[in-house]
C-alpha positions, -999 to +999 in steps of 0.1 A: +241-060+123+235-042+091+233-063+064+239-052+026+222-060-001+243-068-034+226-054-068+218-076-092+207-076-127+178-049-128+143-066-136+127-037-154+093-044-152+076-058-120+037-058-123+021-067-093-012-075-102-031-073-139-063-090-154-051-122-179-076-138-197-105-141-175-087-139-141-070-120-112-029-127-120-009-112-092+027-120-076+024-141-046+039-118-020+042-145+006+063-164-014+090-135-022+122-131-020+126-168-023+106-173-055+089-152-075+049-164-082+025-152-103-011-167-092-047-165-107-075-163-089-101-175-112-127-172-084-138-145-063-129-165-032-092-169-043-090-131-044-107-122-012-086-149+002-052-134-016-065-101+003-066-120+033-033-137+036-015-109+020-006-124-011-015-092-022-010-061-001-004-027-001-035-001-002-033+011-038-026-028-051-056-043-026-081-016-043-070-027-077-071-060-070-102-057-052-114-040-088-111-071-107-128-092-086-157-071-088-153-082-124-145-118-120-180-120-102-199-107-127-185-127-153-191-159-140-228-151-140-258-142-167-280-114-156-317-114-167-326-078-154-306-045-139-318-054-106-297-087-106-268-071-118-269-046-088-281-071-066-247-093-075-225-066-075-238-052-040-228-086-026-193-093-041-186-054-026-200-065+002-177-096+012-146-083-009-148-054+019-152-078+046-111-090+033-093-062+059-103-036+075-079+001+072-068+001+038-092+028+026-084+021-008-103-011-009-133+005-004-128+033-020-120+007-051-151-013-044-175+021-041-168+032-076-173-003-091-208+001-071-213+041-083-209+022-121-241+002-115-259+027-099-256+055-126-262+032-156-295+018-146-308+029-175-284+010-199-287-027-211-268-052-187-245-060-216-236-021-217-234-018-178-205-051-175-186-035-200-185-001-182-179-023-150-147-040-164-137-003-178-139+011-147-115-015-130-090-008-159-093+029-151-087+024-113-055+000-122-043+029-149-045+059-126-025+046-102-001+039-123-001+079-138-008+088-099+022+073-086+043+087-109+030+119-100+041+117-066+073+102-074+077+135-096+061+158-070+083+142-040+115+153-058+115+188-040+120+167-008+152+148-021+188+160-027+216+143-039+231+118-022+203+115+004+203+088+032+162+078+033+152+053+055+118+036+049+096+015+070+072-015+057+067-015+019+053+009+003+067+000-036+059-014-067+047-047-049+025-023-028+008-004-058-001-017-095+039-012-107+055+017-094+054+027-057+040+060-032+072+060-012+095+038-030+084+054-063+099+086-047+131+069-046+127+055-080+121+086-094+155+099-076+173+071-088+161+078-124+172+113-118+208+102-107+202+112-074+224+084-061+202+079-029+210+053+001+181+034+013+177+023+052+149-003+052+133-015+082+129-052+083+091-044+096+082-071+124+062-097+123+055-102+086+093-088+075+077-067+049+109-044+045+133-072+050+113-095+021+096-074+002+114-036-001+147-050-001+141-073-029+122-047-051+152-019-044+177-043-046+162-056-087+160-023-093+195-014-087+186+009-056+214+014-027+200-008+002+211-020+037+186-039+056+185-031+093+164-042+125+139-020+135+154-013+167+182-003+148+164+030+133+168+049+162+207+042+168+213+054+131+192+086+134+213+092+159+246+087+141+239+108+122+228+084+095+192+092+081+184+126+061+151+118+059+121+096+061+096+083+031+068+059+045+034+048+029-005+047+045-032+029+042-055+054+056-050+091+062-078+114+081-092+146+076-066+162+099-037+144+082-034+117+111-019+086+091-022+048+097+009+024+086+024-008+093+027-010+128+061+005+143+056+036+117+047+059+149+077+045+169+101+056+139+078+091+135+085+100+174+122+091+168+129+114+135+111+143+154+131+139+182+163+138+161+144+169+141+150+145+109+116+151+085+095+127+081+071+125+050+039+101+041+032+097+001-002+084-006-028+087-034-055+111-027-080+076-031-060+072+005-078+103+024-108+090+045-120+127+050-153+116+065-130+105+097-118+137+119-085+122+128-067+091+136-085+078+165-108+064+142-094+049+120-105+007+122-071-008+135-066-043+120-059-072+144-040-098+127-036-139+138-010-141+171+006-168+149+019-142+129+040-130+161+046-163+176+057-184+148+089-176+129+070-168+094+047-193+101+070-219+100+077-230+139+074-211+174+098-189+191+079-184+220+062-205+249+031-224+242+000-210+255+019-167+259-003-140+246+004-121+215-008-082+212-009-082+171-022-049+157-015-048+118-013-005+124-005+024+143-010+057+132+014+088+126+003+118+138+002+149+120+019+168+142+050+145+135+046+143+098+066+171+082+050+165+045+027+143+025+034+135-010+003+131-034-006+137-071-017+170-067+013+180-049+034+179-011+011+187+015+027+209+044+016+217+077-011+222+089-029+201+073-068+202+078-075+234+056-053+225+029-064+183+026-102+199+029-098+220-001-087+191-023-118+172-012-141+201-017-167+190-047 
């Protein structure tokens, strides 16, 4: 059954996560579509816990918001000497890492905060916090420029009156206030485009069916909701121009990790020869790992399989649940990847090593 979204009034301005007064405010993802929450996390607890549980989510958002509690650590605390400082801020990377495991993003995030510390030894503590809190600002503003850059950059990709189907979400609720693949649409929508969105309601945690449909839908975006077994049966009616997904890790050779199900729906658009592109910040390329095979799956609570969104079973007592948070895309199935600096074609290796080269 395909089910329809109606639009609504457009909320214009969604920000996902932002430092207020002394704390961590983000939207309570778990809570959405029913209400919408914004938390704080006044301690750095509540934010590695808000990582946890998925309160917060989405690479680009989870390095942000792993930014600011960076932040919120340090200024709960006076330092009497530079070693303190570092010795703090070692720890708070430390177990703000230990929140998940694939999103590269958070660490990525959580090494510049550290690179802060390390190259301003020589400055006064006072001098070094301040730098520290700029830094987490930076990180929250470039994403929002970067994602408008890919939304920008992605627009060679889309043509009027595209069908896109996307998988998990990878929007404004995923990011600081914009989107990677959502913000293509977004752009296209801006651009009159009048684009059709297929969302995936994304099994277990109904990412697509919660949280894309509900961002497109304030937006005024075009958007059906379907199963996710459904994605195949529409590529083959002929259904689906193309397909925009996110990552929360990408390799050297342009292997990319996703929600799990993101490689079922990647072998089905290349068998129905419909392209299939991946936008991602560049802060998403883990280019120290050759490919995809090493890329840390996450493995998530069987409760999040075996309980209707946590709120009873709907399978029998004592079964065993398989609950990997990812699967990765391989390049050879990915027919473009959207960034800041451009749309990456095939092959990949050479062309995502010369962006990294120093």
């Amino acid at each position: 059954m395909l089910v329809k979204t109606k639009n609504r009034k457009c909320i214009l301005k969604i920000e996902t996560i932002k430092w207020d007064k002394g704390a961590v405010k983000i939207i309570d993802q778990t809570k959405l579509p029913q209400k919408l929450i914004y938390v704080r996390c006044v301690t750095v607890k509540q934010v590695w816990d808000a990582i946890r549980i998925l309160k917060v989510r989405g690479a680009p958002a989870i390095g942000a918001a792993a930014a600011l509690g960076v932040v919120l650590g340090i200024s709960k605390k006076r330092f009497s000497s530079f070693n303190d400082l570092r010795k703090e801020v070692d720890k708070l990377v430390k177990y703000l890492a230990s929140a998940r495991p694939t999103a590269v993003n958070l660490f990525w995030a959580l090494e510049r905060m550290k690179s802060v510390v390390l190259k301003n030894k020589l400055d006064d503590i006072k001098e070094i916090t301040q730098k520290l809190i700029a830094e987490a600002s930076a990180i929250i503003d470039e994403d929002k420029r970067t994602c408008r850059k890919m939304a920008q950059n992605a627009q060679v990709l889309i043509k009027k009156n595209d069908r896109i189907l996307t998988y998990c979400n990878a929007g404004i609720l995923a990011t600081v206030d914009y989107g990677t693949a959502l913000g293509c649409i977004y752009r296209a929508n801006e651009l009159k485009k009048n684009v059709k969105v297929y969302s995936c309601e994304t099994r277990p945690l109904l990412q697509g069916a919660r949280l894309t449909c509900w961002e497109l839908n304030k937006k005024g975006v075009d958007v059906t909701l379907i199963c996710d077994s459904m994605a195949g049966y529409l590529m083959q009616q002929k259904k689906i121009d193309k397909i925009f997904i996110g990552a929360d890790r990408i390799a050297a050779n342009g292997d990319a990790a996703n929600k799990i199900g993101s490689y079922s729906v990647s072998v089905l658009a290349n068998f129905h020869k419909i392209p299939f592109y991946v936008a991602a910040p560049l802060s998403t390329f883990d280019v120290s790992l050759k490919d995809g095979n090493q890329i840390p799956i996450e493995q998530r609570s069987k409760s999040e399989v075996s309980e209707l969104f946590f709120k009873r079973s709907i399978t029998a007592k004592g079964v065993d649940v398989y609950n990997p948070a990812f699967d990765v895309v391989p390049a050879k199935l990915i027919s473009g990847i959207v960034t800041e600096a451009g749309v990456i074609t095939p092959p990949f290796p050479k062309k995502i090593a010369r962006l990294f080269k120093s």
